[in-house]
N, C-alpha and C positions, 0 to 999 in steps of 0.2 A: 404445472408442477410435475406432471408425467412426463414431459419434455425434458425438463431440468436435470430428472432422476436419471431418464436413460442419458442423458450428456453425458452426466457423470459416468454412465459403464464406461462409454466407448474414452473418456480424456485420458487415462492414464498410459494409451498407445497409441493416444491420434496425431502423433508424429511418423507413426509407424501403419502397422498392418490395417489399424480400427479409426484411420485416415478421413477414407470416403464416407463410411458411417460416423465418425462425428460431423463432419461437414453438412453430410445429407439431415441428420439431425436441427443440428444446428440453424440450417437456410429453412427447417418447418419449423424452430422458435419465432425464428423472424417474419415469418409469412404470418405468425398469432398474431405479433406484437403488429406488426403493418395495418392488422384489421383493425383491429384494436386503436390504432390512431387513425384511420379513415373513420371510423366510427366517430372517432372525437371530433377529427376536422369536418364533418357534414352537419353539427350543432352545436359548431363551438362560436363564442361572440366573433363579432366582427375584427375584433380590434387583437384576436388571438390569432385569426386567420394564415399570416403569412408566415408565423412560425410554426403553426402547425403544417402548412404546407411543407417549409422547406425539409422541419424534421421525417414526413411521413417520404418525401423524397430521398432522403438521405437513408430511409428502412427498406423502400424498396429496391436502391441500388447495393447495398449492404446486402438484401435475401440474394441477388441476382449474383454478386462476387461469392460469396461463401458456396452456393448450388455449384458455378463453374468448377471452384477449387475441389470439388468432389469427383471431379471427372479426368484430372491429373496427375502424372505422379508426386511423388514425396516431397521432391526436392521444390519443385515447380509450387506444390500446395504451400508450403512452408512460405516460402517468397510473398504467397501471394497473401496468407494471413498478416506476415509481418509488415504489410502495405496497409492492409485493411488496417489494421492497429493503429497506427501513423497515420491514417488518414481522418481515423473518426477525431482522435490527439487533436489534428492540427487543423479539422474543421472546426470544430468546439471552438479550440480558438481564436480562428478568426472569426468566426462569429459574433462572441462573446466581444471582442476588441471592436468589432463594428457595431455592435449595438450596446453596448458600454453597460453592461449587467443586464440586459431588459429590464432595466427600474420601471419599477408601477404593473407589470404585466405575469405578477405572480409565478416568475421563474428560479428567482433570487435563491441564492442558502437561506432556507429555512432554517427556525427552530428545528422541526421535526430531521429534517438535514442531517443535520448535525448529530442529532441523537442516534440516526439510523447508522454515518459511518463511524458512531463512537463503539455502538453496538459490534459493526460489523470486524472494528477492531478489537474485541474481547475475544470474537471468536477465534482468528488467527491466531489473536496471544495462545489460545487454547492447543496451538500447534505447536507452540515449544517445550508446554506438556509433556502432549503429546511423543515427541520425539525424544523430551530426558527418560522416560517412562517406558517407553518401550527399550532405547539402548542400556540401561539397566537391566530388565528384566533379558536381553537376549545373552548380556554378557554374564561372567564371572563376578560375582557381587563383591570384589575385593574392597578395602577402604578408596582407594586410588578410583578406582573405576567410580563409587557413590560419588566420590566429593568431588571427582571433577564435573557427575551429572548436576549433581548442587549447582556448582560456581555455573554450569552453563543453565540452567534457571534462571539463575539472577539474572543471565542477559536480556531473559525475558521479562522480568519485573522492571529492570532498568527502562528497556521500551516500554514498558507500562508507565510507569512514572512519568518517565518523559512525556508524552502523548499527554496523559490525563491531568499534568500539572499545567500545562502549556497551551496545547491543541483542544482536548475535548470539551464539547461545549462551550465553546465559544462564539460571538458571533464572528460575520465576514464583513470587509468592509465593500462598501458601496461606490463602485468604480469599475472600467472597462478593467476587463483581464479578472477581473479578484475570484469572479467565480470559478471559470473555469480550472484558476490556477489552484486555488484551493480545491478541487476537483480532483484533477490529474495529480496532483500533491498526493493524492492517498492511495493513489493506485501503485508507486515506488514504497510506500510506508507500509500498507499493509502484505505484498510481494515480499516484503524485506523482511517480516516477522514469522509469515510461512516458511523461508527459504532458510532461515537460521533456525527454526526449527526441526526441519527436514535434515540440518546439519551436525543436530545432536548427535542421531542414532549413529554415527560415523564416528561421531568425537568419542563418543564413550565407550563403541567397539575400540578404539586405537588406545586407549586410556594410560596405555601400559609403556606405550612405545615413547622412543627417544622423542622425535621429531613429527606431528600431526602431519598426514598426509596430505600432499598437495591439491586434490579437490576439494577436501575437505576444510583445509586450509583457508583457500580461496573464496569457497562458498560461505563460509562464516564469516570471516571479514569482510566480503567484500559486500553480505546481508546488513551488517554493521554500519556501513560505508553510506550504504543505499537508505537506509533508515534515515542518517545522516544528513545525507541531501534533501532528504525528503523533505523533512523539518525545516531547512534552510528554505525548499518553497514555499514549506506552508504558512508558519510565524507571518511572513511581513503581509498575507493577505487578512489578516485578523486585526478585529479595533483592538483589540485589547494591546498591537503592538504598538500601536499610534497613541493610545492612553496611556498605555506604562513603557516607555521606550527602553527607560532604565533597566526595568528587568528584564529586557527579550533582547538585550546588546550580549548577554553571553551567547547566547543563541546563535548570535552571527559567526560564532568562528565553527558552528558543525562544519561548516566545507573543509576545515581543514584540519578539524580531528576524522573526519573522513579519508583522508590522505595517510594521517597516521594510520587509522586501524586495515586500510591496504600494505601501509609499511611492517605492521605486525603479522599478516598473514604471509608474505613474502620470506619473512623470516622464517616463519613455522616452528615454534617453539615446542616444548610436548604439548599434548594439548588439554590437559591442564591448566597451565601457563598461558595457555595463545586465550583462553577463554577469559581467565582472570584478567591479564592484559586489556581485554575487551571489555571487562565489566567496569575495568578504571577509567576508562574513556568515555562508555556511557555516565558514568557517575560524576564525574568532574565536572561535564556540562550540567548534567541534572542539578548539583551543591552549586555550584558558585551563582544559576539562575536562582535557585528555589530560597536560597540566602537573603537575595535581595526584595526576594518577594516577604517572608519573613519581617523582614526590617521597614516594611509598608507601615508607617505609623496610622495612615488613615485604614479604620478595619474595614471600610465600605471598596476601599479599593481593591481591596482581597479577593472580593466576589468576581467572580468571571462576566464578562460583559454578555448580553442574550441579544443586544439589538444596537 
């Protein structure tokens, strides 16, 4: 936890000056966690053995890349994270594709799982709060300025909905690929709810202005977008889509109200307007799913599947 806390000092410039000290940090979480799985792989059953092998391999080459990228500059560091990123991505995956969920070997989406990234997606939501709340209180509390923090709320309730009507708590199904993509699924979903967050304080300084500025623009739609997709990886790895196909077929066109809420930010509307825009597009997919679910005549199909 000491680890975790000072990470947190050095990320808010470790693109920048607080670089090498996050890095240097960082490569002493992984030297924890390393021990911490040698520990596990020297009394773990036999039949755990070679994935804990491979994962404590896959920590020590991870401590060894993050330690280097502390000793380079900015540019050179950056490169070298965005490989490590991509790499752990697309190890998981092949993994996961080769050993076709580790069925039977206690690695699967858990119950618990699932609660922890449902959890973990409260707190993000907590970031758009967060960021209606504070561009209020920094700005001129005109009507204008409150009601477009409003309408950009809702964007955040609409990702709420979304998620917890669809996504939260649900089981995964049992099959190569499902985990890891149900996995990787959340790390675009929950990215996408901080990042439109982070997008308020800008919308509702601008509130007043004709046309929302274009990072601002960008960054909210394109948070929208990314949500968007997210959804579209995560749905098809759930039984509940396989049980109720009918109701997770609206679901299949996020990719291309994704395209729309790119098309709306492009535009830059005021931004008032670009947000509301954006809360019709979450909502659309939300009603015409959550309708069909509704009109579920059996109530037992209601319930979310756990296994």
């Amino acid at each position: 936890m000491g680890l975790l806390a000072l990470l947190a000092v050095f990320t808010g410039d470790a693109v920048g000056d607080d670089g090498p000290a996050f890095a240097a940090v960082y490569a002493m979480y992984f030297v924890v966690f390393t021990w911490l799985w040698y520990s596990v792989q020297r009394v773990d059953d036999e039949c755990f053995l070679t994935i804990t092998r491979q994962y404590l391999f896959g920590m020590i080459l991870s401590t060894i890349v993050i330690a280097v990228s502390a000793f380079v500059n900015d540019e050179v560091r950056l490169i070298i994270w965005a490989l490590f990123v991509v790499g752990w991505v697309a190890g998981n995956i092949a993994v996961d594709n080769v050993r076709g969920g580790f069925a039977g070997l206690g690695v699967n989406v858990t119950e618990s799982m699932i609660e922890r990234a449902g959890l973990f997606t409260i707190i993000v939501l907590g970031e758009v709060v967060v960021g209606v709340v504070t561009g209020i209180s920094d700005a001129e509390r005109t009507t204008i300025v409150i009601a477009t923090g409003i309408i950009g709320l809702v964007i955040g309730f609409a990702f709420w909905w979304t998620y917890f009507d669809f996504v939260g708590g649900r089981a995964v199904r049992v099959g190569r690929g499902q985990n890891t993509q149900w996995m990787m699924g959340h790390l675009p979903a929950t990215m996408a709810i901080a990042a439109s967050g982070a997008a308020m304080v800008s919308l509702i300084e601008h509130a007043t202005d004709d046309q929302t500025p274009t990072p601002t623009a960008w960054l909210l739609s394109g948070s929208v977008a990314l949500g968007l997709v997210a959804l579209a990886v995560i749905t098809p790895t759930l039984s509940d889509g396989q049980r109720l196909p009918e109701v997770y077929r609206p679901l299949r066109v996020a990719l291309g109200l994704a395209i729309v809420s790119i098309g709306i930010g492009a535009l830059r509307p005021a931004p008032w307007v670009l947000a509301l825009l954006l809360v019709a597009v979450l909502s659309a997919l939300w009603f015409s799913a959550i309708t069909l679910w509704i009109k579920r005549t059996d109530a037992d199909e209601r319930i979310p599947s756990l296994d």
